[in-house]
C-alpha positions as CSV (number, residue, x, y, z in Angstrom):
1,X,13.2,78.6,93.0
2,X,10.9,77.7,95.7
3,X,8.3,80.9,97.1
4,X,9.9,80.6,100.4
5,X,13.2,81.7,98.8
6,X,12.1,84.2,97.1
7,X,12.5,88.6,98.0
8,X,9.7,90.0,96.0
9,X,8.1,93.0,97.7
10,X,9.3,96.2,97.3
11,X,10.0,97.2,100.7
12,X,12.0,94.4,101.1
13,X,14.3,95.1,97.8
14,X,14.3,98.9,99.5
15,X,15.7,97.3,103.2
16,X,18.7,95.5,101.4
17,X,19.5,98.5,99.7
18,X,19.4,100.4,102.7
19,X,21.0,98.6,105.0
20,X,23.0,95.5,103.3
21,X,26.6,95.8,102.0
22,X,27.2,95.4,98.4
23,X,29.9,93.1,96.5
24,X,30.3,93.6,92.6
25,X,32.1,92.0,89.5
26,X,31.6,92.9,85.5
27,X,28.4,90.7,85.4
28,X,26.7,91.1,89.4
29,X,26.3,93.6,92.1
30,X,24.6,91.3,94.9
31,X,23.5,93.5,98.1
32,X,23.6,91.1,101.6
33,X,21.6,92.2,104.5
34,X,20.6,90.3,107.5
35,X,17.2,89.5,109.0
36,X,15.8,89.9,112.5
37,X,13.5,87.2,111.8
38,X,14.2,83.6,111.7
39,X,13.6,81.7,108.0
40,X,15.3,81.0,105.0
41,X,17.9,82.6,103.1
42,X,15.8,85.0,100.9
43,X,16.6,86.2,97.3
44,X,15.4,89.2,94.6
45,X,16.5,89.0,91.1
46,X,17.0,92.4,89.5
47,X,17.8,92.5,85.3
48,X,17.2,96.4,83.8
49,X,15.7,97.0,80.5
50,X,19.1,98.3,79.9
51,X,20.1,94.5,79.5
52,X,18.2,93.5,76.6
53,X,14.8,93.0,75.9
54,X,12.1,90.8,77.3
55,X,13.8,87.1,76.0
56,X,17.2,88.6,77.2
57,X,16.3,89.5,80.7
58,X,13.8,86.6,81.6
59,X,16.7,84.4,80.6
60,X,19.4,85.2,83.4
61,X,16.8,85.8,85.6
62,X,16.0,81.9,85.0
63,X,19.6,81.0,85.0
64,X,20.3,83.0,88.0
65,X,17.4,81.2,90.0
66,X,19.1,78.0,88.9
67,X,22.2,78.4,89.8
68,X,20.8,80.4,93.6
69,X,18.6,77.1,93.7
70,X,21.2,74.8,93.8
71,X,23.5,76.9,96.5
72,X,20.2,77.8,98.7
73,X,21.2,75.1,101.7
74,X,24.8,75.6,101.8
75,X,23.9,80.5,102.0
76,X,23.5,81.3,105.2
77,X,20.0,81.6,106.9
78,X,18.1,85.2,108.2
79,X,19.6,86.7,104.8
80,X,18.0,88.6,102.2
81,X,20.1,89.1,99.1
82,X,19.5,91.0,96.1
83,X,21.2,90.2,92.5
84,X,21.6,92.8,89.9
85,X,22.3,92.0,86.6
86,X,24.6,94.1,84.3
87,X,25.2,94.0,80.5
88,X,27.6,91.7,79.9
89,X,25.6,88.7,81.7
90,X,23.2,89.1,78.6
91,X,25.3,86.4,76.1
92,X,26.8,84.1,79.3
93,X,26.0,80.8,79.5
94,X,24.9,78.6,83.1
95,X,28.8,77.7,83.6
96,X,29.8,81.1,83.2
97,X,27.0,82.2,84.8
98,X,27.5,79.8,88.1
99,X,31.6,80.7,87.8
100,X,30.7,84.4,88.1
101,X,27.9,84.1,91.0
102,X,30.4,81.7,92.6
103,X,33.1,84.8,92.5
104,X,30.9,87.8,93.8
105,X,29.1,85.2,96.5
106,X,32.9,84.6,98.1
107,X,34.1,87.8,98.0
108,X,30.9,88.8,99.9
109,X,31.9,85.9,102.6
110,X,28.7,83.7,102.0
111,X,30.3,80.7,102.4
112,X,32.3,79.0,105.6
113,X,35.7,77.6,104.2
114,X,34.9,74.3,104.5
115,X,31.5,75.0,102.3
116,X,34.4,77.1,99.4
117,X,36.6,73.7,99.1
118,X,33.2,71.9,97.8
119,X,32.3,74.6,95.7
């Protein structure tokens, strides 16, 4: 994922918290908050220790950025979202991965319908 897409600060991962809305499913909890500035959709990858060790975690963080690199044009702009990985994303695949992102991005309304018929 490209730097300009990416949340890394910590006051920045605090400000989502704070003011975004949360959406969750077995595998994700994604927080969405919106921007006052003009830029890029903006995303933080979050995986506890809780997960699985070092391998485990750096894993879905790489398969989440993937996945979030692909969708990046088609998220809305002035967004910062953050992506929280729970335990059972440890032994899922890209497919399942993409499937379950794709579920917990729609039921937080990231995509127009037109953009949800492509995807």
């Amino acid at each position: 994922m490209q730097t300009e897409y990416r949340l890394k600060r910590r006051n920045d991962f605090r400000k989502v918290f704070r003011t975004g809305s949360s959406v969750a499913n077995r595998q994700f909890v994604v927080y969405r908050a919106k921007r006052s500035e003009v830029g890029t959709i903006r995303v933080g990858i979050s995986v506890s220790r809780k997960v699985g060790n070092a391998v485990t975690r750096n894993r879905i963080k790489r398969l989440v950025k993937e996945v979030v690199r692909d969708w990046a044009p088609d998220l809305p702009k002035n967004t910062d979202i953050v992506i929280i990985a729970r335990n059972p994303a440890a032994s899922m695949d890209y497919k399942e991965v993409q499937a379950s992102l794709r579920h917990v991005f729609r039921k937080a309304g990231m995509w127009s319908k037109k953009e949800n018929s492509i995807l």
